[in-house]
PDB file of N, H, CA, C and O in Angstrom:
ATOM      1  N   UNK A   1     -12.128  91.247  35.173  1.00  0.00           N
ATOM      2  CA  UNK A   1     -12.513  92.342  36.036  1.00  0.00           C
ATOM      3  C   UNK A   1     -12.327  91.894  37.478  1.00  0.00           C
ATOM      4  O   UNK A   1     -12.682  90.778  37.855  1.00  0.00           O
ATOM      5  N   UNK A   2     -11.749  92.816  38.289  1.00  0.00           N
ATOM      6  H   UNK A   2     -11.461  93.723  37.982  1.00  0.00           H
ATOM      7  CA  UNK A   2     -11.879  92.589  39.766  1.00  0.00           C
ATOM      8  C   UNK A   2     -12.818  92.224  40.645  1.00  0.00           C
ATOM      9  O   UNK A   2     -13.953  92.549  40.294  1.00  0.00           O
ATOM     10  N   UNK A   3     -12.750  91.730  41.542  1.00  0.00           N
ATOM     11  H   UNK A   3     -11.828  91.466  41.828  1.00  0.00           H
ATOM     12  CA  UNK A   3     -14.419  92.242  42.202  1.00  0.00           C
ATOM     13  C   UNK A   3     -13.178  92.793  43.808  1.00  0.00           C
ATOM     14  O   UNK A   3     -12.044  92.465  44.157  1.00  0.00           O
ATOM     15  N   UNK A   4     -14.089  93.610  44.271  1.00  0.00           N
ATOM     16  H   UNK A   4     -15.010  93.877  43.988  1.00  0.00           H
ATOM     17  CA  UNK A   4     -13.884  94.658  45.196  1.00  0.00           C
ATOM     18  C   UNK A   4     -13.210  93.487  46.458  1.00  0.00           C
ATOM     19  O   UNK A   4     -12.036  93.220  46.713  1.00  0.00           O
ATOM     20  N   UNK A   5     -14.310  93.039  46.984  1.00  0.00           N
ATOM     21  H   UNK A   5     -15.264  93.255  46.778  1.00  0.00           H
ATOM     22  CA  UNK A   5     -13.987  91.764  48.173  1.00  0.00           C
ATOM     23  C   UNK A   5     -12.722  91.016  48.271  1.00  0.00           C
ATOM     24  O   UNK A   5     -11.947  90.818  49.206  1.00  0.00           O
ATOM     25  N   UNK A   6     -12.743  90.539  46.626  1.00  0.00           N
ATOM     26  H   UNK A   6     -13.373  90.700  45.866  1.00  0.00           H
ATOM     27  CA  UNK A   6     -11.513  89.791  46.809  1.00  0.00           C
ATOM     28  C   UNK A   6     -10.127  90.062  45.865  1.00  0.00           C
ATOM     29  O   UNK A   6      -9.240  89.266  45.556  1.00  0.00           O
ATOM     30  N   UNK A   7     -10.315  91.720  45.477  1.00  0.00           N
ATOM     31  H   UNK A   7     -11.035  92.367  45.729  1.00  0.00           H
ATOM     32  CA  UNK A   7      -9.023  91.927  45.295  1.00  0.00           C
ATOM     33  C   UNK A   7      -8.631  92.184  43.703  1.00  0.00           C
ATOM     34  O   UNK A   7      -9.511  92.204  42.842  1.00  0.00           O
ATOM     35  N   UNK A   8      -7.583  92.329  43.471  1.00  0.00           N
ATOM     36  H   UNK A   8      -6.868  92.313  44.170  1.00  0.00           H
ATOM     37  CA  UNK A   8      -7.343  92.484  42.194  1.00  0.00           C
ATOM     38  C   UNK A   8      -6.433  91.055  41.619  1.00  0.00           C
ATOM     39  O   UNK A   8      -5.575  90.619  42.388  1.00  0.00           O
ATOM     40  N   UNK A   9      -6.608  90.462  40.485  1.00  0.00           N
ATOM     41  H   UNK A   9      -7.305  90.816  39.861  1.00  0.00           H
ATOM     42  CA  UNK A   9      -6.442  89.298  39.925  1.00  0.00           C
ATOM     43  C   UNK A   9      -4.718  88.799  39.982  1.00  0.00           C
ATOM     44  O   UNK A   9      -3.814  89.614  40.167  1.00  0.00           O
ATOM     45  N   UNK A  10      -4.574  87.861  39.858  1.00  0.00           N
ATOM     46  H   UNK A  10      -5.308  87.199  39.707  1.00  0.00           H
ATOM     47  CA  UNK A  10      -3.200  87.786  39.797  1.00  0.00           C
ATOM     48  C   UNK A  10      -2.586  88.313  38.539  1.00  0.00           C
ATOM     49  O   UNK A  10      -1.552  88.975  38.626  1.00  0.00           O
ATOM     50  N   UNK A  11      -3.244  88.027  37.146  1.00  0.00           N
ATOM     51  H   UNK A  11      -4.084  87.489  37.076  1.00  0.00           H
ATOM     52  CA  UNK A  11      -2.598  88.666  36.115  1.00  0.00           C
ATOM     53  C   UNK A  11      -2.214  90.526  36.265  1.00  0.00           C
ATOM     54  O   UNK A  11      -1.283  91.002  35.616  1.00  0.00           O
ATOM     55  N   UNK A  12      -3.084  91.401  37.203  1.00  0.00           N
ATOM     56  H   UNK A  12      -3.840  91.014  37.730  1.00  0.00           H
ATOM     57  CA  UNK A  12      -3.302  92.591  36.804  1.00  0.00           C
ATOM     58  C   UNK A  12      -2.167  92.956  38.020  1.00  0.00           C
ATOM     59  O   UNK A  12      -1.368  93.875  37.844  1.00  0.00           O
ATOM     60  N   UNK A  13      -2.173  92.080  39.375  1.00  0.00           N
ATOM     61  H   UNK A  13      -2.823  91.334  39.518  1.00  0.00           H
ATOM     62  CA  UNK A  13      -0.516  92.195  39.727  1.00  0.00           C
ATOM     63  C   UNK A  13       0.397  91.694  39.599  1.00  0.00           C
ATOM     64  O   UNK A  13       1.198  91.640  40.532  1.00  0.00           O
ATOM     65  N   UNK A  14       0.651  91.130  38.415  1.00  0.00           N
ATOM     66  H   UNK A  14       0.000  91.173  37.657  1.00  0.00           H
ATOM     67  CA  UNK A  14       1.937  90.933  38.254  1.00  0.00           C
ATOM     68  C   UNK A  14       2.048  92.048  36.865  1.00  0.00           C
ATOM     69  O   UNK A  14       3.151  92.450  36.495  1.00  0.00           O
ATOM     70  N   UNK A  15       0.997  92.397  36.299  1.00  0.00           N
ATOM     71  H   UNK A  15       0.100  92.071  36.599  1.00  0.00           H
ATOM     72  CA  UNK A  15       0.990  93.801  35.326  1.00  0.00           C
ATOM     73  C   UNK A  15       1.361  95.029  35.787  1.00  0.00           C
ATOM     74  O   UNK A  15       2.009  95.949  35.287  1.00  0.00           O
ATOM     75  N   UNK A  16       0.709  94.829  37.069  1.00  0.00           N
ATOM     76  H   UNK A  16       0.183  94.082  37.476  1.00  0.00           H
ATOM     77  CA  UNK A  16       1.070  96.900  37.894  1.00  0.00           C
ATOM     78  C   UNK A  16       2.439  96.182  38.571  1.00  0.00           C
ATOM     79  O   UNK A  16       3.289  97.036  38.322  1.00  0.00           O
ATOM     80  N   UNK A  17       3.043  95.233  39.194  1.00  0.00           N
ATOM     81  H   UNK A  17       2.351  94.539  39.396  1.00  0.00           H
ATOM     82  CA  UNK A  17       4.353  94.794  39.407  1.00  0.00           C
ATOM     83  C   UNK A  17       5.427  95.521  38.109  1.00  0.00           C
ATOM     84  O   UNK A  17       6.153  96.510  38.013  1.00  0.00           O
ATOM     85  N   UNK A  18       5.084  94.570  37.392  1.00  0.00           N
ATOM     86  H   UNK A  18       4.494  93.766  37.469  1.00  0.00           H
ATOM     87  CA  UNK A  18       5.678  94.706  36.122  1.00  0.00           C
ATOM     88  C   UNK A  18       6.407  96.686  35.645  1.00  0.00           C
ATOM     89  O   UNK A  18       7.452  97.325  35.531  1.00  0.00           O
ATOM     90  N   UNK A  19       4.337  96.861  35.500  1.00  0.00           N
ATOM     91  H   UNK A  19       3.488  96.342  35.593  1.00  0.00           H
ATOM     92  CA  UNK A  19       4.821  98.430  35.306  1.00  0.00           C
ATOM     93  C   UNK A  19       5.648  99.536  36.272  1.00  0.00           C
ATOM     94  O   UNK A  19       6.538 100.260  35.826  1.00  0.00           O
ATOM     95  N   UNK A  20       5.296  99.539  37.365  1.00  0.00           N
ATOM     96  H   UNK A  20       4.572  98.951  37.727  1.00  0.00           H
ATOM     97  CA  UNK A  20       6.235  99.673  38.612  1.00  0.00           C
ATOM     98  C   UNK A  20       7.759  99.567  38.637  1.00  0.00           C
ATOM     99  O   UNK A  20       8.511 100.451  39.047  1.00  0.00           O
ATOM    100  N   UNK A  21       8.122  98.380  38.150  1.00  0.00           N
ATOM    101  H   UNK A  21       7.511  97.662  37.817  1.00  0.00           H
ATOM    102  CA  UNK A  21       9.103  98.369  38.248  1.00  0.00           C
ATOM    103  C   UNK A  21      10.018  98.778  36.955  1.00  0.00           C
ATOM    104  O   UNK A  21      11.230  98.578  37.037  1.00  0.00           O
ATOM    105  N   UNK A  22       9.689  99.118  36.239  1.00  0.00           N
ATOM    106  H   UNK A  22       8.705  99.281  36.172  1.00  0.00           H
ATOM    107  CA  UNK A  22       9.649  99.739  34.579  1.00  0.00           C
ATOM    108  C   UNK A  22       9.849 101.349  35.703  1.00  0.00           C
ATOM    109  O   UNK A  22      10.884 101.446  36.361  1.00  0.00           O
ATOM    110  N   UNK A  23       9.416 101.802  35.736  1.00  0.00           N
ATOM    111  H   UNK A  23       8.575 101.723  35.201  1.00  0.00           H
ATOM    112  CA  UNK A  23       9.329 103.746  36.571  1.00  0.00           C
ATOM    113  C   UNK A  23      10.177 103.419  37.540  1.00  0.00           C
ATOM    114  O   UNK A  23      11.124 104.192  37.686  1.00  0.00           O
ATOM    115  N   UNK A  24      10.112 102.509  38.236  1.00  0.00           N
ATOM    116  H   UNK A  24       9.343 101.881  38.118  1.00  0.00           H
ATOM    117  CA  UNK A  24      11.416 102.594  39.484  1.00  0.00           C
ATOM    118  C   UNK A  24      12.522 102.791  39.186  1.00  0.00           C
ATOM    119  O   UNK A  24      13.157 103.647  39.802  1.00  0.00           O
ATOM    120  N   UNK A  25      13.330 101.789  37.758  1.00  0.00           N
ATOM    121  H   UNK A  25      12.814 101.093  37.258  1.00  0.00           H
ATOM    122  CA  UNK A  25      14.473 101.517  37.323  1.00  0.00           C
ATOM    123  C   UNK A  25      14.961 102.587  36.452  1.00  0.00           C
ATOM    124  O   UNK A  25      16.132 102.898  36.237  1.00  0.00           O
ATOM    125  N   UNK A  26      13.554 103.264  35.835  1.00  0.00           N
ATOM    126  H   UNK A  26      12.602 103.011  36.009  1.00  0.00           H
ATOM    127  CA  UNK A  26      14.246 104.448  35.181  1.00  0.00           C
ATOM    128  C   UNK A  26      15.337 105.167  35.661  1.00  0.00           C
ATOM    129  O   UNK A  26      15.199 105.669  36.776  1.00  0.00           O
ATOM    130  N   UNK A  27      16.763 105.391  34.868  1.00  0.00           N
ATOM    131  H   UNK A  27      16.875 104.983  33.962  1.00  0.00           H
ATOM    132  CA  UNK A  27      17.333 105.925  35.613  1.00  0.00           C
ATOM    133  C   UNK A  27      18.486 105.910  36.494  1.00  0.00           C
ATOM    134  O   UNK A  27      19.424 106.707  36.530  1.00  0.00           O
ATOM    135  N   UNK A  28      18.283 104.940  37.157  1.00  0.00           N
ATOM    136  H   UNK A  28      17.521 104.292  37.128  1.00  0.00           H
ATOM    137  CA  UNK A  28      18.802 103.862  38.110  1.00  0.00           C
ATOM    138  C   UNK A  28      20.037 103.201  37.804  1.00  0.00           C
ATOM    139  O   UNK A  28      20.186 102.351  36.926  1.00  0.00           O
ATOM    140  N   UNK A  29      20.962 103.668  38.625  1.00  0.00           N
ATOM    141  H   UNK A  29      20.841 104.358  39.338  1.00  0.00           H
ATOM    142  CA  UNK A  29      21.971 102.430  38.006  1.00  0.00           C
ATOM    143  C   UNK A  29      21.915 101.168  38.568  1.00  0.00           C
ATOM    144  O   UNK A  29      20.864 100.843  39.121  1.00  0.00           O
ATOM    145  N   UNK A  30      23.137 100.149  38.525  1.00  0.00           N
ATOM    146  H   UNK A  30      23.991 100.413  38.076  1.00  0.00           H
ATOM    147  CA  UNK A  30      22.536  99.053  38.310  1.00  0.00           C
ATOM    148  C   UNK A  30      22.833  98.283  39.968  1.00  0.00           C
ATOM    149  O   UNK A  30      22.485  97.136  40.248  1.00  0.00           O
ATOM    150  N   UNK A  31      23.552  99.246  40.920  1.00  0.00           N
ATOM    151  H   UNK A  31      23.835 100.178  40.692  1.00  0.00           H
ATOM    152  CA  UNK A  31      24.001  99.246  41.790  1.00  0.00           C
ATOM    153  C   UNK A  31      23.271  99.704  42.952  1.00  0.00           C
ATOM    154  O   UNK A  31      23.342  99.294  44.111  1.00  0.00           O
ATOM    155  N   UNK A  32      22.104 101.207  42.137  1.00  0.00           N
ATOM    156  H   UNK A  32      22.046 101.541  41.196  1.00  0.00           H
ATOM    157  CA  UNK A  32      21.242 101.442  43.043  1.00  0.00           C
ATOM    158  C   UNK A  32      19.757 100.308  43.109  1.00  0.00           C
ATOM    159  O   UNK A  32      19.018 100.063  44.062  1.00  0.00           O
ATOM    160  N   UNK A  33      19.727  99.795  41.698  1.00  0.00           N
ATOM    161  H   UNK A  33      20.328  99.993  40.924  1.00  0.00           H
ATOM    162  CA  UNK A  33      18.752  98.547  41.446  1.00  0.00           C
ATOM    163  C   UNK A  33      18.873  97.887  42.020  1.00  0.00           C
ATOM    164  O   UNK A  33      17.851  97.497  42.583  1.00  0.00           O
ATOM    165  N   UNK A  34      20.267  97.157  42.397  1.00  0.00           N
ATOM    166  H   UNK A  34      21.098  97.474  41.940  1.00  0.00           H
ATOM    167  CA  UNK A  34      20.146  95.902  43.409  1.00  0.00           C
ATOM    168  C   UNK A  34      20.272  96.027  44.342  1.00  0.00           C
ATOM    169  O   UNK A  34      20.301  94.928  44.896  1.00  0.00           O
ATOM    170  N   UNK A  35      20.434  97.115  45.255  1.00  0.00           N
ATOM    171  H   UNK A  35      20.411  98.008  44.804  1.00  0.00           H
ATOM    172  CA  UNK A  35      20.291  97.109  46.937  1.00  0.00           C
ATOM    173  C   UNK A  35      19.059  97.611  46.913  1.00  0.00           C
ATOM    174  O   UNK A  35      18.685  97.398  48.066  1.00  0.00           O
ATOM    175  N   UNK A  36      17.965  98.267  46.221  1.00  0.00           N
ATOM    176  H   UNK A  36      18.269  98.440  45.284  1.00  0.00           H
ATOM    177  CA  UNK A  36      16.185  98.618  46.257  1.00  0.00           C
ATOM    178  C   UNK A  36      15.960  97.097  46.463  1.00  0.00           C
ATOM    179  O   UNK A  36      15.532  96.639  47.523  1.00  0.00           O
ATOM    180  N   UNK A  37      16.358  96.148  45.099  1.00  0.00           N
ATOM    181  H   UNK A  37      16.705  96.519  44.238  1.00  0.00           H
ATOM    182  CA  UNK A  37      15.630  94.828  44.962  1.00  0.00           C
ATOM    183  C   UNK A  37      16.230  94.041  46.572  1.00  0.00           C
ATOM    184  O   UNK A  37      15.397  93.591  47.359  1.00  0.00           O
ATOM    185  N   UNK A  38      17.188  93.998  46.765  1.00  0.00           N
ATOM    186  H   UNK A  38      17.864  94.364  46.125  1.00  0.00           H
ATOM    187  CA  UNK A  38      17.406  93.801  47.930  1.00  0.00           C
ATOM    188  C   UNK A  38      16.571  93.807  48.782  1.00  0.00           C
ATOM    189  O   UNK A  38      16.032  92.813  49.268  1.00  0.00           O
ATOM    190  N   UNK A  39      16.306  95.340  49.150  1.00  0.00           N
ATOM    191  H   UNK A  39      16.744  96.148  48.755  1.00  0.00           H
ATOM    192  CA  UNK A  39      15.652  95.125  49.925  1.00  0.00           C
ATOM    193  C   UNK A  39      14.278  95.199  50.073  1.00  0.00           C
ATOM    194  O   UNK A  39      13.799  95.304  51.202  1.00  0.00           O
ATOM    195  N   UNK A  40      13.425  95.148  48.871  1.00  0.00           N
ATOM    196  H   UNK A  40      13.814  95.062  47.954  1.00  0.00           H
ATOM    197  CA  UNK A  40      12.096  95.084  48.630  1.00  0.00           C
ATOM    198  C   UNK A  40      12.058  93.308  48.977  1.00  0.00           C
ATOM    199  O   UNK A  40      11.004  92.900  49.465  1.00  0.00           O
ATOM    200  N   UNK A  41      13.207  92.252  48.725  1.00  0.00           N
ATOM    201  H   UNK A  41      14.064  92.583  48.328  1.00  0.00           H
ATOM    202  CA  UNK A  41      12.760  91.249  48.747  1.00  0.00           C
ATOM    203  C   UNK A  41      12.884  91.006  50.431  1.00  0.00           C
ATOM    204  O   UNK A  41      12.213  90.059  50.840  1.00  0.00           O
ATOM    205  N   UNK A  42      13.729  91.813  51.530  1.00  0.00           N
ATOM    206  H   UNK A  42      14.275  92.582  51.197  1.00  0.00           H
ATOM    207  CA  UNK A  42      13.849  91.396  52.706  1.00  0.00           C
ATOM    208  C   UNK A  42      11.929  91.804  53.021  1.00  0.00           C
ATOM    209  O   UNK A  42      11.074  90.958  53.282  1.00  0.00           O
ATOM    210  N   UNK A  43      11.679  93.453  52.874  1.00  0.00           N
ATOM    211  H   UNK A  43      12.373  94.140  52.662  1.00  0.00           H
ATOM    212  CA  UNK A  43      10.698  93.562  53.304  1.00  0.00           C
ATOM    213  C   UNK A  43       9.276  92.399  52.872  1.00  0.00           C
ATOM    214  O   UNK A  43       8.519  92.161  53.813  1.00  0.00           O
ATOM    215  N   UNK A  44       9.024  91.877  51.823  1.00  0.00           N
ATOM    216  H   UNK A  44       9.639  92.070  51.058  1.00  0.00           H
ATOM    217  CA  UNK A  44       8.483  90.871  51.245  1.00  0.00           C
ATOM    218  C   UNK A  44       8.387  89.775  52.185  1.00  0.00           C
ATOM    219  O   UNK A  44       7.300  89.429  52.647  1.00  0.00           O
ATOM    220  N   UNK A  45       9.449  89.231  52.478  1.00  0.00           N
ATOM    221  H   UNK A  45      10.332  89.512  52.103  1.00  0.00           H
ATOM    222  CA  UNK A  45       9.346  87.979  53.067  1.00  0.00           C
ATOM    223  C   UNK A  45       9.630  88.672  54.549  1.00  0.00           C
ATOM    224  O   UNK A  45      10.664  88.260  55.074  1.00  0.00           O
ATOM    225  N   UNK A  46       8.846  89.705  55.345  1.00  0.00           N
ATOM    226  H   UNK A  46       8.006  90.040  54.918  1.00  0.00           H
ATOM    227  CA  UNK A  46       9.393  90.287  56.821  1.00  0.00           C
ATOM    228  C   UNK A  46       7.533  89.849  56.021  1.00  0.00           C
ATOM    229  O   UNK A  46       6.970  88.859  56.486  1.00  0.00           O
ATOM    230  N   UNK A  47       6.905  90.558  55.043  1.00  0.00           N
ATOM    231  H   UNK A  47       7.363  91.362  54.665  1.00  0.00           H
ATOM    232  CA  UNK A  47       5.485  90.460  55.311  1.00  0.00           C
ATOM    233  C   UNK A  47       4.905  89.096  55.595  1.00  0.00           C
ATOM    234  O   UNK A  47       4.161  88.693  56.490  1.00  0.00           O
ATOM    235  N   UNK A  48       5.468  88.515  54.568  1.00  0.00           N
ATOM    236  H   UNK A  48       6.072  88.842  53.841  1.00  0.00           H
ATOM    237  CA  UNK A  48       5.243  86.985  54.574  1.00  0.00           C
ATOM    238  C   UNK A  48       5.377  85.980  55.912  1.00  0.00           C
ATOM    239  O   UNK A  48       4.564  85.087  56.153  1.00  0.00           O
ATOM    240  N   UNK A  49       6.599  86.301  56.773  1.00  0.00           N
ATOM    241  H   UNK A  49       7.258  87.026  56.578  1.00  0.00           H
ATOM    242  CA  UNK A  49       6.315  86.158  58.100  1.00  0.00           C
ATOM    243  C   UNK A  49       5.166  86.416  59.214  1.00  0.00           C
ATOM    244  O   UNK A  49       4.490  85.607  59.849  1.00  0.00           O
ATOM    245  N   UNK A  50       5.188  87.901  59.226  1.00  0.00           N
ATOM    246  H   UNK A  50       5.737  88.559  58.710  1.00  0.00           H
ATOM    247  CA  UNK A  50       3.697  88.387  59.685  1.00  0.00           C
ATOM    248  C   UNK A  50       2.177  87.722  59.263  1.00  0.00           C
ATOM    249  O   UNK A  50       1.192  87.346  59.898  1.00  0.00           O
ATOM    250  N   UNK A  51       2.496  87.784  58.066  1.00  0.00           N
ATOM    251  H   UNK A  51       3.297  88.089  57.549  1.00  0.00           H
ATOM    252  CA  UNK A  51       0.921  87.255  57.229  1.00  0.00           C
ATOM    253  C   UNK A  51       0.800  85.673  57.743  1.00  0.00           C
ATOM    254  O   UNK A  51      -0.294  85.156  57.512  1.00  0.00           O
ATOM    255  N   UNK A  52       1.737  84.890  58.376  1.00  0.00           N
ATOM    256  H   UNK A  52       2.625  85.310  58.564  1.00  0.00           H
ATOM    257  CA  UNK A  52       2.114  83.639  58.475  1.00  0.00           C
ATOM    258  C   UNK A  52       1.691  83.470  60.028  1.00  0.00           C
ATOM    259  O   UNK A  52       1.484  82.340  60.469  1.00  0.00           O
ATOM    260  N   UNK A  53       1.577  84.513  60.772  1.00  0.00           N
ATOM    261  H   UNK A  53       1.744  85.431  60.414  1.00  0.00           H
ATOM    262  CA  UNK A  53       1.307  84.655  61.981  1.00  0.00           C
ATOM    263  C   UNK A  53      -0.145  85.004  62.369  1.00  0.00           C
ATOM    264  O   UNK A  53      -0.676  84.929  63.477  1.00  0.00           O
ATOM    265  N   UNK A  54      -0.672  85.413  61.158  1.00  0.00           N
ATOM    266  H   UNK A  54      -0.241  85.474  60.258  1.00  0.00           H
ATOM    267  CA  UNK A  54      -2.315  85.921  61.656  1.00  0.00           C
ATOM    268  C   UNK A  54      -3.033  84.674  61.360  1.00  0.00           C
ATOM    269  O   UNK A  54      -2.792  83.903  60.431  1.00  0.00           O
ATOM    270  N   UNK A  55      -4.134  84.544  62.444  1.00  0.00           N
ATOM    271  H   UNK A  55      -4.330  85.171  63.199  1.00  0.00           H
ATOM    272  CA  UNK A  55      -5.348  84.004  62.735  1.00  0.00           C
ATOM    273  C   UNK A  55      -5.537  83.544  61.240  1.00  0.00           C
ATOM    274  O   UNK A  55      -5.247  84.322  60.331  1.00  0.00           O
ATOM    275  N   UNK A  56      -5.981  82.388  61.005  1.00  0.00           N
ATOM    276  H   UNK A  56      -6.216  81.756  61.744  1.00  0.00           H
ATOM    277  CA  UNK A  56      -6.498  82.267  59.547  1.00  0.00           C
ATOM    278  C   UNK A  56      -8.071  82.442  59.655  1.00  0.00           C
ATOM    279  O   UNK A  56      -8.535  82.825  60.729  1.00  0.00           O
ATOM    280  N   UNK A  57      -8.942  82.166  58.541  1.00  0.00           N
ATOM    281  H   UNK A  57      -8.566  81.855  57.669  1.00  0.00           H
ATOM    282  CA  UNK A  57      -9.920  82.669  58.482  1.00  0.00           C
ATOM    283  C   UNK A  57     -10.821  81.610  59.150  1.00  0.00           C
ATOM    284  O   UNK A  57     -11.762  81.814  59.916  1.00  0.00           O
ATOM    285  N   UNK A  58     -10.311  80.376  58.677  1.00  0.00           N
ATOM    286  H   UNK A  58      -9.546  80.210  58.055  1.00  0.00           H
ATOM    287  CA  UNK A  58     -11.356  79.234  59.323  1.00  0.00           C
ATOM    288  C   UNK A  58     -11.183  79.228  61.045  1.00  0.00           C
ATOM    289  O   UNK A  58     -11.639  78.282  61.688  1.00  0.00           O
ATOM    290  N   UNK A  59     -10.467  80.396  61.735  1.00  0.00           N
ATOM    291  H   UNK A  59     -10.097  81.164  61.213  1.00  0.00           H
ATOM    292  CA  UNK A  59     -10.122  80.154  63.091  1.00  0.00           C
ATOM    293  C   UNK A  59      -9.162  78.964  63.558  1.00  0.00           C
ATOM    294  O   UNK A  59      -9.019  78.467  64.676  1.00  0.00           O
ATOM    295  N   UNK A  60      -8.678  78.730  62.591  1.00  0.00           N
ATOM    296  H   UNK A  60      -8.794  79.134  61.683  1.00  0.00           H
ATOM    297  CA  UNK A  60      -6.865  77.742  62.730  1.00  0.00           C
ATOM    298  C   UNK A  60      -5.876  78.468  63.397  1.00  0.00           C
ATOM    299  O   UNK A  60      -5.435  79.249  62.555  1.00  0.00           O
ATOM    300  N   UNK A  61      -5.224  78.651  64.575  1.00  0.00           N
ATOM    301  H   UNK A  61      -5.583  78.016  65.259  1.00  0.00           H
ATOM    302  CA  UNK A  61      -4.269  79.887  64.431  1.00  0.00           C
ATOM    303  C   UNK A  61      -2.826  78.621  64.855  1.00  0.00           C
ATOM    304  O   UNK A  61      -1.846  79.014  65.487  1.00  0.00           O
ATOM    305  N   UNK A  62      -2.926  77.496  64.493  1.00  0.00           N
ATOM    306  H   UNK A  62      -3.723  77.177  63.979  1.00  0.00           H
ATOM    307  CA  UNK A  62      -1.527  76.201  64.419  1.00  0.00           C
ATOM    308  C   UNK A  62      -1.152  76.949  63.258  1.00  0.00           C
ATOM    309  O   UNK A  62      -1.733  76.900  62.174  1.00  0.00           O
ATOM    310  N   UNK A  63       0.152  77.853  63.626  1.00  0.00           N
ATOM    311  H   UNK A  63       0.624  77.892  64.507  1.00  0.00           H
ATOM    312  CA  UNK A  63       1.850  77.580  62.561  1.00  0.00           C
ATOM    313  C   UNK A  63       2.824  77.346  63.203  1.00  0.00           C
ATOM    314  O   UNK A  63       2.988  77.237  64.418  1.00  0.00           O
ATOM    315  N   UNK A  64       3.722  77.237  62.080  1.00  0.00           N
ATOM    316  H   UNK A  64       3.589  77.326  61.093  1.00  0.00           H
ATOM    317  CA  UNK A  64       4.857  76.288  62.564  1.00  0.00           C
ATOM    318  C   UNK A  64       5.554  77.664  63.648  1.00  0.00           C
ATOM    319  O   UNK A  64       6.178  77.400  64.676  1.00  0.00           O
ATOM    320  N   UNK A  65       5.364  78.719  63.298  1.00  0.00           N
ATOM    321  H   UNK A  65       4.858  78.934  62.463  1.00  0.00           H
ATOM    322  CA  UNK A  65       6.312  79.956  64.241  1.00  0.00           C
ATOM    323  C   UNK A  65       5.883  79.957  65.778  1.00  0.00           C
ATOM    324  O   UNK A  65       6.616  80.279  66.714  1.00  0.00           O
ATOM    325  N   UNK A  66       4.411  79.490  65.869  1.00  0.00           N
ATOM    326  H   UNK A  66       3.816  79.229  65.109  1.00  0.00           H
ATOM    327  CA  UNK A  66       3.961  79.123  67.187  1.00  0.00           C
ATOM    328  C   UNK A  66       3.866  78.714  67.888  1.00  0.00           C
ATOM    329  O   UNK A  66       3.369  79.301  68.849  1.00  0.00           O
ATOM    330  N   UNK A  67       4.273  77.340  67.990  1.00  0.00           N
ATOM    331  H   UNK A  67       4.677  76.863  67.209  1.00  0.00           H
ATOM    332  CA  UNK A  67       3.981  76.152  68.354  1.00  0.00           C
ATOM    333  C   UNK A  67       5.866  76.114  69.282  1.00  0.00           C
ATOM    334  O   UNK A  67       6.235  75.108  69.888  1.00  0.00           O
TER     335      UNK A  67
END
């Protein structure tokens, strides 16, 4: 079970991942599949940058993009 605070578990996203991408592909050829995956993976790692840039929680804000 989840708890609210901290989110939903890793098994249950990589399950709604999973299912998600099962309804996306419906359909889909295999040409429109790989420029989506494309670019779901640019936007991914554009977040991963950002997320890499915020304040951490212990008030650390040393990364390597900063410095």
């Amino acid at each position: 079970m989840s708890n609210a605070a901290q989110g939903p578990s890793g098994g249950a996203l990589v399950t709604a991942a999973a299912a998600m991408a099962l309804v996306i592909a419906e359909g889909r050829s295999q040409e429109q599949l790989e420029l989506l995956s494309l670019f779901l993976t640019s936007l991914a790692d554009n977040l991963a940058l950002y997320a890499a840039q915020l304040p951490s929680e212990d008030g650390n804000n040393d990364t390597l993009l900063t410095q």
